[in-house]
KEMI-322661 format. One record per residue (C-alpha): residue in one letter; z, x, y. Coordinates in steps of 0.2 Angstrom, whole numbers, plus 5000, padded with zeros to 4 digits. Each point is the difference from the previous one (the first is absolute). Last residue first. Layout:
<balos>
A Z X Y .
...
</balos>
This chain:
<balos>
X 4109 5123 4230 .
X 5018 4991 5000 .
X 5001 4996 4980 .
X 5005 5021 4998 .
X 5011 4998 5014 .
X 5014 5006 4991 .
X 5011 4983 5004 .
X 4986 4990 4993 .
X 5001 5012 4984 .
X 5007 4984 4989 .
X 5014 4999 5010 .
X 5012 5012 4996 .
X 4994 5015 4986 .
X 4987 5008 5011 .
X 5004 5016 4992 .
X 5008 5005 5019 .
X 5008 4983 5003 .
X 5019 5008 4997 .
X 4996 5017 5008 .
X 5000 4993 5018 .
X 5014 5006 5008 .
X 5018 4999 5003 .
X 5010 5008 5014 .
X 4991 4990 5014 .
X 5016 4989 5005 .
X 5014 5011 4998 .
X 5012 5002 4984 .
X 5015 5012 5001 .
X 5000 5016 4989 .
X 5017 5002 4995 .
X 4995 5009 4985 .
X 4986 4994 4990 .
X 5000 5010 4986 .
X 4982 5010 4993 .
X 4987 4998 4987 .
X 5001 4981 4992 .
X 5013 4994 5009 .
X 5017 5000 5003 .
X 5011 4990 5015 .
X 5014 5009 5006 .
X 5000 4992 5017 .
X 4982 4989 5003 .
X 5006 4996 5016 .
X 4998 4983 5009 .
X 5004 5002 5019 .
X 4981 4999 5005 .
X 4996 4982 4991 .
X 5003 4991 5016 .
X 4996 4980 5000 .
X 4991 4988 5001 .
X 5000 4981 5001 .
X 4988 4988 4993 .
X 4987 4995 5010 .
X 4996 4980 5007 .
X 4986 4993 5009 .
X 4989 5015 4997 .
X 4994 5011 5018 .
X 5020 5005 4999 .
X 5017 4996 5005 .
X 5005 4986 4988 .
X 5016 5010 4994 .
X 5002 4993 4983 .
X 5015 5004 4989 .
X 5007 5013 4990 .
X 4993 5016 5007 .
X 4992 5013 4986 .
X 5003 5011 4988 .
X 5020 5001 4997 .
X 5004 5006 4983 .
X 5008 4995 4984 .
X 4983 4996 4992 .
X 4995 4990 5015 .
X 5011 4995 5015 .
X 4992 4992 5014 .
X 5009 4982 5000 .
X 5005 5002 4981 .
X 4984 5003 4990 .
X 4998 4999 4981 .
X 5007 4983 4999 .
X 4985 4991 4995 .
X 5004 4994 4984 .
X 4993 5012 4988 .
X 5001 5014 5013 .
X 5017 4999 4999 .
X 5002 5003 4981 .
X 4986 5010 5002 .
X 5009 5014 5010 .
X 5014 5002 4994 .
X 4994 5003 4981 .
X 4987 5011 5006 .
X 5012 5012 5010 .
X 4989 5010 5013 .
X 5009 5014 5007 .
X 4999 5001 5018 .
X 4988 5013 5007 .
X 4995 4993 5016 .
X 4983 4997 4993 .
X 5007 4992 4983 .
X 5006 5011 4988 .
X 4996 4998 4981 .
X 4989 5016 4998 .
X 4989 5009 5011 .
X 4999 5002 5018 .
X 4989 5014 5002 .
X 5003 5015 5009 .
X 4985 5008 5013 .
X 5014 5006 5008 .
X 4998 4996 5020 .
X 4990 4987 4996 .
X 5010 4992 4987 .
X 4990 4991 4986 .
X 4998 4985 4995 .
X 4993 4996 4982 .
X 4987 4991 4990 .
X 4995 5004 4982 .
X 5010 4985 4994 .
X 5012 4995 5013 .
X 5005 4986 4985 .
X 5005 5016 4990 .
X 5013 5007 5014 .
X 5008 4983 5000 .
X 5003 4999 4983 .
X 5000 4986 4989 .
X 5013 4986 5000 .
X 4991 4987 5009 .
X 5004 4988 4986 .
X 4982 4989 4998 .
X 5000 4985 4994 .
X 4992 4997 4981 .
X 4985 4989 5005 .
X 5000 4983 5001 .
X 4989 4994 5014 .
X 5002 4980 5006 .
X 4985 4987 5004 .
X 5007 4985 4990 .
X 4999 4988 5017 .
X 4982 5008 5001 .
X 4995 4992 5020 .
X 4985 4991 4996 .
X 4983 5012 5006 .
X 4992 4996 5018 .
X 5008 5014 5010 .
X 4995 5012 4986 .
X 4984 4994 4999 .
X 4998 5001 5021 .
X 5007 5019 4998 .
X 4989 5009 4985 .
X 5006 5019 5000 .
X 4987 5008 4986 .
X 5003 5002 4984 .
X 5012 4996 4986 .
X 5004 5019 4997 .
X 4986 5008 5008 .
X 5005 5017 4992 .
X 5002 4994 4981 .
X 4987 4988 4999 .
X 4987 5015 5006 .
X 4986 4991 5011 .
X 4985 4989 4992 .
X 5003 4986 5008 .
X 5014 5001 5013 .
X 5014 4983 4998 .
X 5004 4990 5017 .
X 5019 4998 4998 .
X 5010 4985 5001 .
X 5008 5002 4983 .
X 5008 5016 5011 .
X 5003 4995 5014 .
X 5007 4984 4995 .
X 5013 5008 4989 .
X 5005 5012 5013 .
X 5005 4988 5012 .
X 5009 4991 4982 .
X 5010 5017 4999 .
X 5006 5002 5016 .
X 5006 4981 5002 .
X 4990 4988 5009 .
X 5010 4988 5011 .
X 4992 5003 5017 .
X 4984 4992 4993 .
X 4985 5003 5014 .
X 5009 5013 5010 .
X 5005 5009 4984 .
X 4982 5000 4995 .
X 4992 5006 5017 .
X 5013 5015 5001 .
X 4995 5002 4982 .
X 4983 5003 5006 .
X 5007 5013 5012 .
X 5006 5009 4990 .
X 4984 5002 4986 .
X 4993 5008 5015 .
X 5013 5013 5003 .
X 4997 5004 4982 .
X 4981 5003 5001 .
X 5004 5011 5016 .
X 5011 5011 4990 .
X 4990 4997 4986 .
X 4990 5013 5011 .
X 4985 5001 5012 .
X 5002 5001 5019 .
X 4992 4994 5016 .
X 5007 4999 5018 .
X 4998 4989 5014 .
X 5001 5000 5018 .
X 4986 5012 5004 .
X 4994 4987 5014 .
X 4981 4997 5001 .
X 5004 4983 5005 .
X 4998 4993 4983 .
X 5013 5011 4991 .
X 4995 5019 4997 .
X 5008 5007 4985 .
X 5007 5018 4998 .
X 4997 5007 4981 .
X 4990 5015 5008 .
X 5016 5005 5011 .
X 5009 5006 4984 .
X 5014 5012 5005 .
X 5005 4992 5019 .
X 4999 4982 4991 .
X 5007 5008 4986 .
X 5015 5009 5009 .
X 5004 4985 5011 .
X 4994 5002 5017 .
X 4991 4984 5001 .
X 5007 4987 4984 .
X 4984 4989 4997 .
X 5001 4984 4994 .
X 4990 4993 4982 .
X 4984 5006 4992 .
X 5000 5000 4982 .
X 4988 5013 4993 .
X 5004 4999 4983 .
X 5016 4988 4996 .
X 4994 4982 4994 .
X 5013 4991 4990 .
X 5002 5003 4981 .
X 5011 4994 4988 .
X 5018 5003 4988 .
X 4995 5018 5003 .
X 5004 5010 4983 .
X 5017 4999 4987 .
X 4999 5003 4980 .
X 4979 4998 4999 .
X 5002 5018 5011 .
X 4997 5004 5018 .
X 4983 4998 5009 .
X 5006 5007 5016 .
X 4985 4996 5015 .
X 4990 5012 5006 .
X 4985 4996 4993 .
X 5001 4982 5007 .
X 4998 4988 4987 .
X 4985 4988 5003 .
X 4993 4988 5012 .
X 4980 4994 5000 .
X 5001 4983 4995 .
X 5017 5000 5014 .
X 4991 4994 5016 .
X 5005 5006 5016 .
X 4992 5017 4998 .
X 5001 5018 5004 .
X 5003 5005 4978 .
X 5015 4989 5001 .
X 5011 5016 4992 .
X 5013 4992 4991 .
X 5018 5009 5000 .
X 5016 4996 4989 .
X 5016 4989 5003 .
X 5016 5003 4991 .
X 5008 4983 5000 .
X 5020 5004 4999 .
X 5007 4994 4982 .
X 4993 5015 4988 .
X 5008 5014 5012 .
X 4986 5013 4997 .
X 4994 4995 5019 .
X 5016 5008 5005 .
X 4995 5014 4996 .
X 4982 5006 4997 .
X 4988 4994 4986 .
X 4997 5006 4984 .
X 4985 5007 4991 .
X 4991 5006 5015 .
X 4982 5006 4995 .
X 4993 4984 5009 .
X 5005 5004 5018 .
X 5016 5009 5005 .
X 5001 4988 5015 .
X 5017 4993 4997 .
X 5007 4983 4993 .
X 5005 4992 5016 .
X 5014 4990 4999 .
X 5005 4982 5010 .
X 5019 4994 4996 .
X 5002 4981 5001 .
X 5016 4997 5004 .
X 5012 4989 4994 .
X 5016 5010 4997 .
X 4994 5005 4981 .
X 4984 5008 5008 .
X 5009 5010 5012 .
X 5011 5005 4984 .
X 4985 5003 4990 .
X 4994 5012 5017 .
X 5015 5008 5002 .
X 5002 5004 4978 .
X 4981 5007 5001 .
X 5005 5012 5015 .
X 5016 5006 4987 .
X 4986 5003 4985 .
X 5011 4993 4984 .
X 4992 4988 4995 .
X 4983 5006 5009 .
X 5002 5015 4985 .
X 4999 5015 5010 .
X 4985 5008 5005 .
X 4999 4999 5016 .
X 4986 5004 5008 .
X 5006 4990 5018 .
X 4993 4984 5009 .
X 4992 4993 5014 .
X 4994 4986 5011 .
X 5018 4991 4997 .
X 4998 4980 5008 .
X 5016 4990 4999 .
X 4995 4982 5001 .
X 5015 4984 5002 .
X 5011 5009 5014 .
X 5005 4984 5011 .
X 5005 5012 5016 .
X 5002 4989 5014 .
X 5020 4998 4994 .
X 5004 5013 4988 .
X 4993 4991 4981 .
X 4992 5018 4993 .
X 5015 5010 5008 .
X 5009 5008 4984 .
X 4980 5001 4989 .
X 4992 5007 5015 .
X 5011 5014 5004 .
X 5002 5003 4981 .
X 4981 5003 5001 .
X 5002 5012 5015 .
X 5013 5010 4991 .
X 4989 5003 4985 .
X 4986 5005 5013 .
X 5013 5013 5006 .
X 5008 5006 4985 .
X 4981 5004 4993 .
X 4998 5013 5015 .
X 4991 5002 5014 .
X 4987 5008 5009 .
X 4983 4993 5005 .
X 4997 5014 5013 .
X 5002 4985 5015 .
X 5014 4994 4992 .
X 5003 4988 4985 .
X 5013 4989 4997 .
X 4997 4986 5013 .
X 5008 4983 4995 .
X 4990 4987 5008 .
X 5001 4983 4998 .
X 4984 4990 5004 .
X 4997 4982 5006 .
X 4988 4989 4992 .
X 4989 4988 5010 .
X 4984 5011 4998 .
X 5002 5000 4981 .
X 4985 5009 4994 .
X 4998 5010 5016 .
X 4991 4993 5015 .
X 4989 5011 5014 .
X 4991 4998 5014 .
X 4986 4987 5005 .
X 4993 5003 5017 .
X 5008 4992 5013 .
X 4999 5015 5012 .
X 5016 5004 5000 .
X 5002 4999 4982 .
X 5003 4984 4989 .
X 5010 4995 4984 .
X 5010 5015 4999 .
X 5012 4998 4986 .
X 5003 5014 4987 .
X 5009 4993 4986 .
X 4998 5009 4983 .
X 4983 5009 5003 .
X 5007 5007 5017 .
X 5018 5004 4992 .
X 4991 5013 4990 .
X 4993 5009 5011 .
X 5013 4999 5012 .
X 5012 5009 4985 .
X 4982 5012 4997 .
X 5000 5009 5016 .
X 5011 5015 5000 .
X 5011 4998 5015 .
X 5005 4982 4999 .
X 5013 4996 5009 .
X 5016 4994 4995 .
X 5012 5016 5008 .
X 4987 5011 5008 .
X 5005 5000 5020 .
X 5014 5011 4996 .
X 5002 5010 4983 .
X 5013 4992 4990 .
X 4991 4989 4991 .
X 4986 5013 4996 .
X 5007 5002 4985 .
X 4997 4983 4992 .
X 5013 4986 4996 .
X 4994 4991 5018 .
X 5012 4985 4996 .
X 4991 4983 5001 .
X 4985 4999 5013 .
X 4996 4982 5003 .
X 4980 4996 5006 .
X 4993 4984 5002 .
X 5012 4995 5008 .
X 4996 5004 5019 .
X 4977 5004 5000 .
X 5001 5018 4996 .
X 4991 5001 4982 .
X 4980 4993 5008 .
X 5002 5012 5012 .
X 5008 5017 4995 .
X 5018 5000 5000 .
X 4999 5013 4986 .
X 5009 4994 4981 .
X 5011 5016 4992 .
X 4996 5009 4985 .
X 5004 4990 4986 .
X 5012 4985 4994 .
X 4992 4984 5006 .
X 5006 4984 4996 .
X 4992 4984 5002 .
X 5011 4985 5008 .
X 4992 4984 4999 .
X 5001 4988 5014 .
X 4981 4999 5003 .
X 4990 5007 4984 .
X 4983 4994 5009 .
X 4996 4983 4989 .
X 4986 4992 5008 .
X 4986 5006 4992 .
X 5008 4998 4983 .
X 4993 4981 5001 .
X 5008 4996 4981 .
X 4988 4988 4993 .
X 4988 5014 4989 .
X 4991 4993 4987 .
X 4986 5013 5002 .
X 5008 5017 4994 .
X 4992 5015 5009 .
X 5017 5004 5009 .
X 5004 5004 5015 .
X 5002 5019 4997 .
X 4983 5002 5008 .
X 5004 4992 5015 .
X 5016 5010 5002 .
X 4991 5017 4997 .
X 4989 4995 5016 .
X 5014 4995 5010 .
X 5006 5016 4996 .
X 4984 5009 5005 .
X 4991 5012 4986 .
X 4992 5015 5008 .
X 4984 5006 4989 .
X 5006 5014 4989 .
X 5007 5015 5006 .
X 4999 5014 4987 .
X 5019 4999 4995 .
X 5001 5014 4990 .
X 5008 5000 4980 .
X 4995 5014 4991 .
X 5015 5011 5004 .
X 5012 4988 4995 .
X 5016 5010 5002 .
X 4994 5008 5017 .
X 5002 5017 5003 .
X 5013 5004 5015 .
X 4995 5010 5014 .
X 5015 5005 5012 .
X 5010 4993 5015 .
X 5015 5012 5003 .
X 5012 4994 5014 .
X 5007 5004 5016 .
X 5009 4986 5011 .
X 5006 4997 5018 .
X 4991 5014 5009 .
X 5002 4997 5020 .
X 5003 5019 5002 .
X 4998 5011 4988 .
X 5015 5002 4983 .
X 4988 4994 4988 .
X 4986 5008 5006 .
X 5010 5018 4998 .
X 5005 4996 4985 .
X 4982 4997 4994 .
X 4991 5016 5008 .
X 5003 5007 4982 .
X 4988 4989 4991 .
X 4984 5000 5014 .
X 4999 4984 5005 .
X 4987 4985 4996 .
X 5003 4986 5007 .
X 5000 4980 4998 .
X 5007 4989 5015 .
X 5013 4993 5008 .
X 5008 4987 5011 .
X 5006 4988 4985 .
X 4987 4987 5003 .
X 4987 5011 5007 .
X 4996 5010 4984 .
X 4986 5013 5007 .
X 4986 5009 4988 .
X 5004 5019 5001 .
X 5008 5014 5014 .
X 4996 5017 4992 .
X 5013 5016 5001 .
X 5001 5017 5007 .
X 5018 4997 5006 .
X 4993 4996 5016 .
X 4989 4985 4994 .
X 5014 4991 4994 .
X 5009 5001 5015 .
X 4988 4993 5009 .
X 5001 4984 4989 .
X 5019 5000 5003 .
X 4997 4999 5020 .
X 4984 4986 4996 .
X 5012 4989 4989 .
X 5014 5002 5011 .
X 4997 4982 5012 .
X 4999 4993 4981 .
X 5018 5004 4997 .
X 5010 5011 4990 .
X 4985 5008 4992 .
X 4995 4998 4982 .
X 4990 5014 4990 .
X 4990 4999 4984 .
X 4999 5015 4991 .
X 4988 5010 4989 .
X 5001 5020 4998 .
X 4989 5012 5008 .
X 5003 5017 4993 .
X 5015 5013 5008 .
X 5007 5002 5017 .
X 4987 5012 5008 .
X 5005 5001 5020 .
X 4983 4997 5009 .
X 5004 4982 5001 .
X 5014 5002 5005 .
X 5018 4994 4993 .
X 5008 4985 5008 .
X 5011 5002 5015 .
X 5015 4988 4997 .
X 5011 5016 5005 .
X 5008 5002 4984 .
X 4986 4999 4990 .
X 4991 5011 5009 .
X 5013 5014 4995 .
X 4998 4995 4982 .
X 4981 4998 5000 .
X 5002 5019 5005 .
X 5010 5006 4985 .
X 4984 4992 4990 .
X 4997 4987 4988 .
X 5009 4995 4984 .
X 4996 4983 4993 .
X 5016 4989 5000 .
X 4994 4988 5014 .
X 4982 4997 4989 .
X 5010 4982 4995 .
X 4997 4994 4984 .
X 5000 4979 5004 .
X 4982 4996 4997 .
X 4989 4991 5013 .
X 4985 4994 4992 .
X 4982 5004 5001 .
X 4985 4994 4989 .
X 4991 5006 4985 .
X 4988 4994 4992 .
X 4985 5001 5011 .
X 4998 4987 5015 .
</balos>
């Protein structure tokens, strides 16, 4: 895989001028022909109303003069390429849901490329993290996370097996766009959500033909999952931060016992991590007994600070090792990838994160994207998946404090993060500053006195920055527009009042039934009708306007908000997630 990879942006070609005829065939649903010249080849990715239109839309496609590309079968679509002014006429075809650009984006960390190191097993990564220490008395092998709630805020978890088994997974609002298109509210569409919640507590002890399967971390966990991002990655800062409220207002709900919030991703903010709104959700998660799992990023050693939230000096920002293909950690170092940051605030540890291999999401746009990471299990089955990150070295360092928390109930935050870190396995020879206190050490950890004096003291956070500056360099965009949504608006383009906000953040009052930032996002209960043993109601976006609303280029005038408006544009530098939602660690 080269350097650059492709992403769904949110400029849409529908302005581009084509001609008089593309009109007329418009109107009739007829797209243009192939003989009829409509101007160059632009990059879309097309979504049909339903998967039994797929094939009609497909066709449709080729008569405009156009390509049909790779397929993405989760959302009934598929790449294209389309000549620019046949666009409107796509658009208005028959069984055509959704029309959007998908363009080459150069990658931020152009050196970096997963190369596909030998595949790294959870259970694998777990024996390694137990610990080299010799005193051990703590049997770890028995402790599976059972009871703990481990929060997931990301792109959706698949009911893939070894995720589907009842209460093992509970979807929390769907906060991402797609939540109001049918059939995709919860699910994961892009891949790396299901990903994730395999390493944290997938649990499939056996296959169908008795061979062994597959065991996260914490196998006895169970996951909540907040979906943000859609099948194109988009979304916006408001949303994650909205998600983390979530968590904080209904962290002791009845079944829920939220102890672990995991966040396999971060922004390029630059603002002071005081100050930084996304560090203020997390120090307040943090604050209301959560332990808040950060990956530092994958902008390698160059990288002189590490993304938000992991800038937040209370969270535990995990790093990446790269196990070399073994078992044994003689031969372990600092994965290339991995964010060095600065003496002032780097990785507080390491866990293992190159070449991970956990579940498979089929259909998702990097299983349909990457199909040289797919995994055979033992029956010859691609059931699994493999990835690189500190996404994945996060979602590890989650799961052992799943096993923690099960073991002593009454640790605080600050005293999980304690062990951790006086727990760690040191790397000889690596950079003090990027391995922070070394590797993930699980059985010392489990061992070590609980530190009654364990408290951080650094100046609290306010959460008075700007919402605009947490969003860094990432931004939504309209489709239809190409407009960003810039400045200190949420995504239904309520202004955004620091001072209100954080005071109710700060004590978990952010969210009122479904109501966030003065509007209504989501249902206010659970429903219990779906594959999870619970789901957080949903509700319809589409009567929202953004009336008189003024951004960067243009007004937004009446313009009503419907499910596919915005696009990817906010994960195009491969800002969220340390480039696991690019696809760059998918190769």
């Amino acid at each position: 895989m080269d350097s650059r990879t492709r992403i769904r942006l949110g400029r849409s070609a529908g302005g581009l001028t084509g001609l008089a005829v593309v009109a007329v065939l418009a109107a009739t649903g007829v797209p243009a022909s192939a003989s009829t010249p409509t101007g160059p080849l632009v990059g879309v990715i097309v979504r049909a109303t339903s998967a039994a239109d797929v094939t009609r839309v497909q066709a449709a496609v080729r008569q405009s003069g156009g390509a049909v590309g790779r397929p993405l079968a989760l959302i009934s679509g598929f790449a294209a390429q389309v000549p620019s002014g046949a666009l409107p006429a796509l658009r208005a075809a028959g069984g055509v849901a959704e029309v959007t650009a998908d363009t080459a984006v150069r990658m931020k960390a152009d050196k970096w490329i997963d190369d596909g190191g030998k595949n790294i097993a959870v259970d694998s990564v777990k024996k390694a993290a137990g610990g080299k220490k010799k005193d051990n008395t703590v049997d770890t092998a028995s402790l599976t996370g059972a009871g703990i709630g481990v929060a997931l805020i990301d792109s959706g978890v698949a009911p893939v097996t070894g995720l589907n088994q009842p209460g093992k997974v509970i979807n929390g609002p769907d906060l991402s766009f797609e939540s109001q298109t049918p059939g995709l509210a919860d699910i994961d569409t892009y891949g790396h959500g299901t990903h994730m919640a395999g390493i944290i507590a997938g649990s499939d002890p056996t296959t169908s033909t008795g061979a062994v399967g597959f065991q996260g971390v914490a196998p006895g966990a169970h996951l909540i999952s907040l979906k943000v991002a859609a099948a194109d990655g988009a979304s916006d800062v408001s949303q994650v931060i909205a998600g983390i409220d979530w968590v904080v207002s209904h962290r002791n709900d009845p079944g829920l016992n939220i102890r672990v919030l995991n966040l396999s991703f971060g922004t390029d903010s630059s603002q002071d991590e005081k100050l930084d709104p996304i560090s203020y959700a997390v120090e307040a998660a943090w604050r209301n007994g959560i332990v808040v799992v950060v990956s530092v990023g994958n902008d390698g050693a160059a990288a002189t600070r590490v993304t938000m939230p992991a800038a937040n000096p209370y969270v535990i920002a995990v790093g990446a090792a790269d196990p070399n293909g073994t078992d044994v950690r003689t031969d372990d170092t600092v994965a290339t990838f991995s964010t060095r940051g600065n003496a002032g605030r780097h990785a507080d540890l390491l866990a293992a994160g190159r070449s991970v291999v956990s579940l498979r999401d089929p259909g998702s746009y990097i299983d349909d994207n990457y199909p040289g990471a797919r995994v055979a299990d033992a029956a010859g089955q691609l059931r699994f998946f493999r990835g690189s990150g500190t996404s994945q070295a996060a979602a590890v360092v989650s799961g052992s404090v799943a096993l923690l928390l099960q073991q002593r109930p009454g640790l605080t935050p600050d005293q999980v993060k304690n062990l951790l870190v006086q727990s760690a396995d040191p790397l000889t020879g690596a950079d003090p500053i990027a391995t922070g206190a070394g590797q993930l050490d699980i059985a010392g950890a489990a061992t070590l006195q609980v530190p009654l004096n364990a408290k951080q003291s650094y100046p609290a956070a306010t959460g008075l920055g700007s919402l605009e500056g947490s969003r860094g360099s990432a931004h939504v965009a309209a489709a239809a527009t190409g407009l960003l949504l810039t400045g200190e608006k949420d995504i239904f383009g309520a202004p955004w009042t620091p001072a209100t906000w954080t005071a109710a953040a700060k004590n978990g009052k952010a969210w009122s039934g479904g109501t966030w930032n003065g509007k209504v996002w989501a249902g206010s209960a659970f429903t219990g009708q779906s594959w999870a043993s619970g789901t957080w109601g949903t509700v319809t976006w589409s009567s929202l306007t953004w009336s008189g609303q003024s951004w960067t280029s243009g007004v937004w005038s009446g313009r009503s908000w419907a499910a596919g408006s915005w696009s990817g544009r906010s994960w195009a530098g491969a800002t969220w997630c340390g480039r696991s939602w690019t696809g760059r660690s998918w190769a």
